[in-house]
C-alpha positions as CSV (number, residue, x, y, z in Angstrom):
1,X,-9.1,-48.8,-4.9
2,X,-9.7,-47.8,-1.3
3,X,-12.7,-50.2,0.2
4,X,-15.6,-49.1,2.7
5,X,-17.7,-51.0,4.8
6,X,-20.7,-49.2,5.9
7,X,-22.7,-50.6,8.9
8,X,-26.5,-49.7,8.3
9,X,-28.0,-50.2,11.7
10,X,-31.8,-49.8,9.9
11,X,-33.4,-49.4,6.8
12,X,-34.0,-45.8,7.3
13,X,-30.1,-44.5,7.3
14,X,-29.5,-43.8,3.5
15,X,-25.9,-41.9,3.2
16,X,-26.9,-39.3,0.8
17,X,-23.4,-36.8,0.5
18,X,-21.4,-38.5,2.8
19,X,-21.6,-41.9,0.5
20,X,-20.8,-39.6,-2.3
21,X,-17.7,-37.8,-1.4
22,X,-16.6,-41.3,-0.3
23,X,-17.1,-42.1,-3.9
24,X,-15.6,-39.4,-5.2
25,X,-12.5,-40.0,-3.2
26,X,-12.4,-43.4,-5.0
27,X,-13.8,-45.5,-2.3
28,X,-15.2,-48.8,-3.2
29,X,-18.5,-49.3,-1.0
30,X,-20.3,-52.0,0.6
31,X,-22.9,-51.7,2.9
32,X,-23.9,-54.2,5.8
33,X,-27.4,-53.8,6.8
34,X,-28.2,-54.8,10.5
35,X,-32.2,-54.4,10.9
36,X,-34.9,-55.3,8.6
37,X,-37.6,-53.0,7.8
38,X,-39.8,-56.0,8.8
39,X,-37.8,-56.1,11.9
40,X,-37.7,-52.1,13.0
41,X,-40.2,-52.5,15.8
42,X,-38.5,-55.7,17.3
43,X,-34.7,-55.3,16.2
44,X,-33.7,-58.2,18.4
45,X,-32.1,-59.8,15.5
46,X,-28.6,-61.6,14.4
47,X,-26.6,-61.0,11.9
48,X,-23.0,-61.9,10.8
49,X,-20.8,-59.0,10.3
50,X,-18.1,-59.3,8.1
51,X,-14.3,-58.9,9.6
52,X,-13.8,-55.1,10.1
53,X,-10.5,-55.5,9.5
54,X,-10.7,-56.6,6.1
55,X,-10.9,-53.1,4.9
56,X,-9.7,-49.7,4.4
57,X,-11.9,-47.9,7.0
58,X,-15.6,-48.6,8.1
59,X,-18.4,-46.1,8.6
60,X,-21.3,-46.6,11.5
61,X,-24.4,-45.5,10.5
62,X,-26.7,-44.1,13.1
63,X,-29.7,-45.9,14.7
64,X,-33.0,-44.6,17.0
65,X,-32.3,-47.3,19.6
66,X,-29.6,-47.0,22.5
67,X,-26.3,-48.7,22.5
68,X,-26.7,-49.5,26.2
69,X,-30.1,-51.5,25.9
70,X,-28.5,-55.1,25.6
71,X,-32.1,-56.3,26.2
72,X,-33.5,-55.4,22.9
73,X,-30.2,-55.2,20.6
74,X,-27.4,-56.7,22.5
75,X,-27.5,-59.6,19.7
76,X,-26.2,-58.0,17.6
77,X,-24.6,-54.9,19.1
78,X,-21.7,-56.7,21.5
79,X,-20.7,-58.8,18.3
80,X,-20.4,-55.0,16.6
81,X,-18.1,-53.5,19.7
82,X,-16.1,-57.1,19.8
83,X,-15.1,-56.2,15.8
84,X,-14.7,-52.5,16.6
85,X,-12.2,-53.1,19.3
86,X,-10.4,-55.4,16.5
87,X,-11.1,-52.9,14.2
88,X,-8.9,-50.4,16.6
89,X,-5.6,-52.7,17.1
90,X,-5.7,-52.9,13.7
91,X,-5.6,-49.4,12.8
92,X,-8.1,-49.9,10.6
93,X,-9.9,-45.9,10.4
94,X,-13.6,-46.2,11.9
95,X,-16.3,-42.9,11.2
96,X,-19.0,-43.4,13.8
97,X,-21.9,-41.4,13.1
98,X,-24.6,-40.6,15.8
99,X,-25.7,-43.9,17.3
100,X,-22.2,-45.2,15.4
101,X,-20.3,-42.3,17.6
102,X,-22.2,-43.7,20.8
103,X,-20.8,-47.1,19.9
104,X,-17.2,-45.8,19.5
105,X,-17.1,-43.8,22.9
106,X,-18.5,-47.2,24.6
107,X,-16.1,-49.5,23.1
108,X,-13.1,-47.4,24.3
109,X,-13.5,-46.8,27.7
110,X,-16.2,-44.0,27.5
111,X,-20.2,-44.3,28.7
112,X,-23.2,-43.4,26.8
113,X,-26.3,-42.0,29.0
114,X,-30.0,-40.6,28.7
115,X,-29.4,-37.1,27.3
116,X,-30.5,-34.7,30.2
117,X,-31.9,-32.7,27.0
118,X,-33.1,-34.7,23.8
119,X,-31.8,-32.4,20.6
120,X,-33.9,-32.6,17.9
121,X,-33.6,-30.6,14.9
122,X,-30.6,-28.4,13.3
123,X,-28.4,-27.1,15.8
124,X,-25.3,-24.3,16.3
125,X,-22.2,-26.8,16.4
126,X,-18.9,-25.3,17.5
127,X,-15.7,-27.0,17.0
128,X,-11.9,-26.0,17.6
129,X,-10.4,-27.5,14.2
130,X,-13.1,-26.0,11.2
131,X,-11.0,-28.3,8.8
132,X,-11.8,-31.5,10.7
133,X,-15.1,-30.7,11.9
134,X,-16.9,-28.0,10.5
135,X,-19.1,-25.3,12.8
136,X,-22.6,-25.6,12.2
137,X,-25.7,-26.0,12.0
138,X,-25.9,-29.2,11.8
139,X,-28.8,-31.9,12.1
140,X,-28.9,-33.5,15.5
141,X,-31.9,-36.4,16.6
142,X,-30.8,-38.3,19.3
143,X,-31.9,-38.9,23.3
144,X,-28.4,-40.1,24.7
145,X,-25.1,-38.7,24.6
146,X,-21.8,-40.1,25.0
147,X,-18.9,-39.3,27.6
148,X,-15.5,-39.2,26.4
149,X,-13.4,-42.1,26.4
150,X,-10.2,-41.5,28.7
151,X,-7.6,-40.5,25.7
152,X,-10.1,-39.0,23.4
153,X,-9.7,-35.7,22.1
154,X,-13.2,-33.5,22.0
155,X,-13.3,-31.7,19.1
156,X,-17.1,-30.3,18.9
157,X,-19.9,-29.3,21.1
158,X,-23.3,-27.9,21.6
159,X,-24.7,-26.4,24.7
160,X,-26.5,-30.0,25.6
161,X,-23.9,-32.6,24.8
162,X,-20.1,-33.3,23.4
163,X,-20.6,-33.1,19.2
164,X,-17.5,-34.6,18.3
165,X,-14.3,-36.7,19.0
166,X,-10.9,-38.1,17.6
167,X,-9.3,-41.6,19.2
168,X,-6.5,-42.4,17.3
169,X,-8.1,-43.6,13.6
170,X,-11.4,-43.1,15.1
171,X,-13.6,-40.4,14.5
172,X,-17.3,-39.9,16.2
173,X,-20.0,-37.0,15.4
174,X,-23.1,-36.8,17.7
175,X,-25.0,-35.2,14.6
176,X,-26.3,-36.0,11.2
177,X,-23.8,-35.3,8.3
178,X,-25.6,-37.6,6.0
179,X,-29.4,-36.2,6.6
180,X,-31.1,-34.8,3.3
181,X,-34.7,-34.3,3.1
182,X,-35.7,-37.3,2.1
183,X,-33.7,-39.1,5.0
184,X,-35.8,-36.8,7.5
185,X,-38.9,-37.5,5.8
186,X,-38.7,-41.7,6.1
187,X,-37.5,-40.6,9.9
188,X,-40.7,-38.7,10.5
189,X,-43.2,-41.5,8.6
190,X,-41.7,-44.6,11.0
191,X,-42.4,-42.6,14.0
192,X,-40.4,-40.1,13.9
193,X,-43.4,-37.0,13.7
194,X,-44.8,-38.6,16.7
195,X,-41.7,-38.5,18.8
196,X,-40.6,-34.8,17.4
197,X,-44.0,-33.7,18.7
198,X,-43.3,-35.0,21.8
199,X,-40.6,-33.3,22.2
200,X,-42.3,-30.0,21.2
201,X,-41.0,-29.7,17.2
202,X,-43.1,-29.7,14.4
203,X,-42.3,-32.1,12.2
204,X,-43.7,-29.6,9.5
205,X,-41.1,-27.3,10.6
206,X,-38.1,-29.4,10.4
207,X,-38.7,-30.4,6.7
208,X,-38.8,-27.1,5.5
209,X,-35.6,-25.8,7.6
210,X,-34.1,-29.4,5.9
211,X,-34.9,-28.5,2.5
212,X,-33.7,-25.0,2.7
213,X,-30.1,-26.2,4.9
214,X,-29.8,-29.1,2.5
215,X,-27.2,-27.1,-0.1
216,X,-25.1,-26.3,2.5
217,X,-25.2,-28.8,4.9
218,X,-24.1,-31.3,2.0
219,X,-20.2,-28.8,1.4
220,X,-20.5,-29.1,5.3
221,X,-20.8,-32.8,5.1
222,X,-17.9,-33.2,1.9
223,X,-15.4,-31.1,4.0
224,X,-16.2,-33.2,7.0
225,X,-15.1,-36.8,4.9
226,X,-12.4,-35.0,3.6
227,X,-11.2,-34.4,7.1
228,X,-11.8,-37.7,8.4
229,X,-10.3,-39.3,5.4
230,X,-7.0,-36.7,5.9
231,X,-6.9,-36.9,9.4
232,X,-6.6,-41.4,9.3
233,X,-4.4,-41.0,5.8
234,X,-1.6,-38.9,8.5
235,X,-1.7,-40.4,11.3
236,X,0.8,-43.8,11.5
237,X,-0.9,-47.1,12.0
238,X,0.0,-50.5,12.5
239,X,0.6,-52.9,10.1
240,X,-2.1,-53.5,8.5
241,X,-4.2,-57.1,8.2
242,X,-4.7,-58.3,5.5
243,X,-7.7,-57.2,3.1
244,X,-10.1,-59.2,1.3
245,X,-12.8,-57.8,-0.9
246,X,-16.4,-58.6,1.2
247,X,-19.3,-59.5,-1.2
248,X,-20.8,-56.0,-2.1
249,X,-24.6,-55.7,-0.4
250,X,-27.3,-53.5,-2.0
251,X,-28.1,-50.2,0.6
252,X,-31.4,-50.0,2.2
253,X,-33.2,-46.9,1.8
């Protein structure tokens, strides 16, 4: 059986169909939670990752604080690059979503940056490979983008940033595969509503466009873990390290 680490950067990052098509491809899960609930509003905490390379391919959850701001998480977010670059010799397959994409364009040579234009809310996506990356809409929050690592391949895009990207076993989406309703609502109750308002989007609004994308945003979401999980099973890698099986962690939601 296949094995799984997911990295949950907070206690608000459930996985909802992307967690179950892993399943359902046979995938043996555990999850890694990075920041207490107790610890949202000061995140400058420690943690002890287990070796990436100990499994089969690792998916980054996404995460409302900025990959660049050492200051608040760098102590536990360089320690998370170090094992991604590890991760990468090894050619062990790494699915970076959102704040997880951010963190695989600045590991390999790319920059992340204050978004000139915040996107919140579900968004026209179009892509060049609809079997990879399926077009849109699809759920976007965020306030930074990436640029591209020197050899990556863009893959997806929306008028205000680069949506998605292949680097040899990795793969990063700028958007929200794993989002249901519920997901949006804990978003929008730990400050989410505040911030969406800010930005001129009613919270209101974006629950009720959720709940009636939600059955076809989750066959977006399958097809996209399908793709990831085709595009890493053809592609040659190096000999792989060794695998243990990591103590299975309960997921926060």
């Amino acid at each position: 059986m296949p094995s799984l680490l997911v990295v949950q950067h907070d206690h608000v990052s459930p996985l909802g169909p992307v967690a179950e098509r892993f399943t359902e491809h046979g995938y043996d899960i555990a999850y890694h939670p990075v920041v207490a609930e107790e610890h949202f509003h000061a995140p400058t905490v420690t943690t002890s990752f287990p070796d990436f390379t100990h499994f089969d391919a690792v998916l980054l959850m996404g995460a409302p604080w900025s990959t660049y701001d050492h200051t608040l998480i760098g102590s536990w977010v360089l320690p998370e690059m170090h094992q991604l670059r590890q991760a990468d010799s090894a050619g062990v397959p790494v699915f970076g979503i959102c704040f997880g994409g951010q963190l695989l364009a600045a590991v390999h040579g790319g920059r992340v940056t204050p978004a000139p234009t915040p996107e919140i809310g579900w968004t026209a996506v179009t892509t060049d490979d609809e079997s990879l990356v399926p077009s849109g809409p699809w759920f976007e929050w965020h306030y930074d983008r990436w640029h591209l690592p020197p050899t990556a391949v863009e893959l997806a895009r929306s008028p205000a940033a680069s949506q998605a990207f292949v680097l040899r076993r990795n793969l990063a989406v700028q958007f929200h595969p794993e989002l249901t309703p519920a997901m949006l609502t804990g978003w929008l109750n730990h400050g989410g509503a505040a911030k969406a308002t800010e930005q001129g989007r009613d919270p209101a609004s974006l629950l009720i466009e959720t709940n009636r994308q939600a059955a076809a945003a989750a066959q977006r979401s399958r097809a996209l873990v399908d793709g990831f999980i085709k595009l890493t099973s053809s592609r040659q890698e190096p000999e792989p390290a060794p695998r243990r099986r990591w103590p299975d962690r309960r997921p926060q939601s």
